[in-house]
C-alpha positions as CSV (number, residue, x, y, z in Angstrom):
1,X,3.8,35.0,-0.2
2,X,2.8,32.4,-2.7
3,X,3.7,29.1,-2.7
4,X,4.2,28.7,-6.5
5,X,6.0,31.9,-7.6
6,X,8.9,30.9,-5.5
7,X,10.4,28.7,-8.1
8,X,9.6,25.2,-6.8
9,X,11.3,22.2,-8.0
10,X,10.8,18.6,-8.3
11,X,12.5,15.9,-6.5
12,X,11.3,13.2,-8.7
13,X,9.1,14.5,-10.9
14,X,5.6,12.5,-11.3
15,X,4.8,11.3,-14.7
16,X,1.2,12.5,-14.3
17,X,0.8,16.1,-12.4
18,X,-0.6,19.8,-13.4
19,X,0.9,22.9,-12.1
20,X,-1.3,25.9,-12.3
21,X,-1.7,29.3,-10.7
22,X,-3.0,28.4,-8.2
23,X,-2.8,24.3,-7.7
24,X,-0.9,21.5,-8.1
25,X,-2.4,18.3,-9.1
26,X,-0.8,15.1,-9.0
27,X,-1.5,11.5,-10.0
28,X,0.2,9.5,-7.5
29,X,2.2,5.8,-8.7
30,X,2.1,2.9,-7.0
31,X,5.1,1.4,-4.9
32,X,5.9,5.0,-4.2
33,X,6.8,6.5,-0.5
34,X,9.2,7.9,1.9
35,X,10.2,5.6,5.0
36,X,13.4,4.5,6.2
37,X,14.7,1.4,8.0
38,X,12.5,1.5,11.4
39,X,10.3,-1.8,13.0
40,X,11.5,-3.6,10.0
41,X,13.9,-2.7,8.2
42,X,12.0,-1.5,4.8
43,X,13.3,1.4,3.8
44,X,11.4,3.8,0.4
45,X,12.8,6.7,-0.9
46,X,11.2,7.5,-4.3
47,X,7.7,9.5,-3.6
48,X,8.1,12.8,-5.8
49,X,8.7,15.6,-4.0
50,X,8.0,19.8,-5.0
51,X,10.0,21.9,-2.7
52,X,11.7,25.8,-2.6
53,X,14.7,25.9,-1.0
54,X,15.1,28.8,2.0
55,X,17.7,30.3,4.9
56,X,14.6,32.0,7.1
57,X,14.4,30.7,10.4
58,X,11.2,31.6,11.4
59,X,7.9,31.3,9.2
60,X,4.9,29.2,8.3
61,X,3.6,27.6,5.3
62,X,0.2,26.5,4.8
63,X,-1.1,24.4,2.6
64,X,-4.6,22.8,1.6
65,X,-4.8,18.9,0.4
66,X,-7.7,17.4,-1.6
67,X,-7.6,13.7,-2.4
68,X,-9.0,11.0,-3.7
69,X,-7.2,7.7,-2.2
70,X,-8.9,4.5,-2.0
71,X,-6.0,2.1,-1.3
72,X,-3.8,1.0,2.2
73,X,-1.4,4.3,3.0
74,X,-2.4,6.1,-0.2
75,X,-1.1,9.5,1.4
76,X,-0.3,13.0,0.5
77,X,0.7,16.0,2.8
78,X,3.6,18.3,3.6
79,X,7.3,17.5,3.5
80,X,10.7,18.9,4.2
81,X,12.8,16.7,2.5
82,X,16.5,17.5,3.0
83,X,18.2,14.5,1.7
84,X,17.3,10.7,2.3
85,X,18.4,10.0,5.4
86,X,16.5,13.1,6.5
87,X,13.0,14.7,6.7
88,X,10.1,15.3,7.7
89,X,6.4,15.1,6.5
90,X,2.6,15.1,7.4
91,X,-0.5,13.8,6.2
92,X,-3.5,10.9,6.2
93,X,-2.5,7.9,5.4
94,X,-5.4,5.7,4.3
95,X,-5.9,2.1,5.9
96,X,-9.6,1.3,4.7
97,X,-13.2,2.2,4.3
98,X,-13.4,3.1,8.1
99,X,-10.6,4.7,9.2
100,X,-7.7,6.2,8.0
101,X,-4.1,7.7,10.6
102,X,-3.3,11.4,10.3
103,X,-0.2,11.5,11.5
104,X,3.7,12.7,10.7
105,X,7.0,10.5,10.0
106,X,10.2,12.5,11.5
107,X,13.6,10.6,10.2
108,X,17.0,11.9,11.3
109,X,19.8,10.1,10.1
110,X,18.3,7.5,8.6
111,X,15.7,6.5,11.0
112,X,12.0,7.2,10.8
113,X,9.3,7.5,13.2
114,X,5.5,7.7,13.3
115,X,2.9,9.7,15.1
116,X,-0.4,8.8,14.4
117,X,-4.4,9.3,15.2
118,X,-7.0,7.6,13.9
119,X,-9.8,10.0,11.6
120,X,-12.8,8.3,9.4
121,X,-12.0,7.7,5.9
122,X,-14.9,9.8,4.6
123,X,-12.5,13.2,5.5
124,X,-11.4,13.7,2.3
125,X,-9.0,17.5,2.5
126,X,-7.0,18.6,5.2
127,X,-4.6,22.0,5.7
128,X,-1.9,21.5,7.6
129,X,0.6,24.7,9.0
130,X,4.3,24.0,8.9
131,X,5.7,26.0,11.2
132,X,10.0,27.1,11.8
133,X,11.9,28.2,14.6
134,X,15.4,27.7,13.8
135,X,16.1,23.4,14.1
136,X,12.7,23.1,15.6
137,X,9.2,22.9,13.7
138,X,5.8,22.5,14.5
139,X,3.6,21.0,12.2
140,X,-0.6,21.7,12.9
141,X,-3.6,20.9,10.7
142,X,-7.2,22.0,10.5
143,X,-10.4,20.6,8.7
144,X,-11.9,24.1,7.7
145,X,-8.4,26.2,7.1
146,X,-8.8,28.9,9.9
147,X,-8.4,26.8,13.5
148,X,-5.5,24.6,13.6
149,X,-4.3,22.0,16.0
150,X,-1.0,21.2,17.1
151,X,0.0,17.4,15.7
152,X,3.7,17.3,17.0
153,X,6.7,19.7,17.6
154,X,9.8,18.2,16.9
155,X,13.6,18.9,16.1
156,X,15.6,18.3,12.7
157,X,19.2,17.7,13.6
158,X,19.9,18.9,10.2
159,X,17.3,21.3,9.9
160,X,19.0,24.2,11.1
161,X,20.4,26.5,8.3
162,X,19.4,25.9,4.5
163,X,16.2,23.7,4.2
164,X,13.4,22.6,1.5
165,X,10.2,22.0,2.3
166,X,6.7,21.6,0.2
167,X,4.2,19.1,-0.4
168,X,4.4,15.6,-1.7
169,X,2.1,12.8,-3.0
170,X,2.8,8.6,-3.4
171,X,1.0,5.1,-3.0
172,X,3.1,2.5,-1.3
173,X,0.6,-0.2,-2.0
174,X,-0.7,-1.1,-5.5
175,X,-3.0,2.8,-5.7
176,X,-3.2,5.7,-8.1
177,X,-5.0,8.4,-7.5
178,X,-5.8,12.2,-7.5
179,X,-4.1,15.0,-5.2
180,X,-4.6,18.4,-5.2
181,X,-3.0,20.9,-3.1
182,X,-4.5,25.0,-3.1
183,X,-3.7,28.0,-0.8
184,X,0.1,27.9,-0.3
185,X,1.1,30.3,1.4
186,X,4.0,31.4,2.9
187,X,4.1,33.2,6.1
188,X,5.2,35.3,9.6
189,X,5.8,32.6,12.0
190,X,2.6,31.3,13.6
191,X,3.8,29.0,15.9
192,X,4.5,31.3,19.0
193,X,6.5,30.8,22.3
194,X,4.9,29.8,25.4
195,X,6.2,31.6,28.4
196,X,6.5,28.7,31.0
197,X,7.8,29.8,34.3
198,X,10.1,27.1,36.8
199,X,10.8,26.8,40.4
């Protein structure tokens, strides 16, 4: 199922985007960004946001992200952005001309975290696979859109009947610049149950 003919709709709308067929383009602003109160108390809740709203318990969305960023946590990813004090989201956040942290932020009630690795700043696109089973998600990513790897499995303690969830763009620092995110695509779940067998 496609992404865009599921009637998305914009938490904060950016002043600068494109929606077409079969993109979205967005010009981030800066001082923009989602993070809440932990290590030191900042807390950001003003990135723009482009979500559907959905009951199903069990799928996957995919997503491919193109971008451009050239200033400290210039970022732009996946998100399931229920209300401030809760979500979820993935991407690349980029630090400098050597290295930038793929990673995810999980905040429930009020309180974020973040989950990082350290990738060089010449990868410029990344898909990531946003995966549902009931409260509990699994978020992957992959550099060539067929073989993903698992980045984190975690659980929304608010995430368990009606969510929203899409893709989102901002630059905390003083940036501006281009993302563009193709192929969504919504899907059977893909994140599978292990069998795991106890003594």
């Amino acid at each position: 199922m496609d992404f865009l003919k599921c009637n998305p709709k914009w938490t904060r709308q950016p002043k600068q985007m494109q929606i077409g067929e079969e993109k979205v383009v967005i010009i981030t602003e800066k001082e923009t960004d989602l993070w809440a109160r932990t290590y030191y108390g900042f807390q950001n809740d003003n990135a723009p946001v482009f979500q559907i709203e959905t009951t199903d318990k069990f799928f996957s969305f995919v997503v491919k992200t193109e971008f451009e960023s050239a200033c400290r946590f210039d970022q732009c990813g996946v998100v399931m952005y229920l209300d401030s004090d809760n979500w979820f989201k993935a991407s690349i956040e980029y630090e400098d001309g050597k290295i930038q942290r793929l990673g995810s932020v999980v905040t429930n009630h009020g309180y974020s975290d973040w989950a990082t690795t350290d990738i060089p700043s010449d990868i410029k696109s990344m898909w990531y696979r946003f995966s549902r089973r009931n409260s509990d998600y699994c978020i992957e990513c992959s550099e060539d859109g067929i073989t993903f790897s698992q980045m984190r499995i975690f659980h929304m303690w608010e995430g368990a009947e009606k969510i929203t969830y899409g893709i989102y763009a901002c630059s905390p620092t003083e940036g501006s610049y281009k993302a563009t995110f193709s192929n969504m695509q919504i899907m059977e779940c893909q994140w599978e149950l292990d069998s795991v067998c106890c003594d």
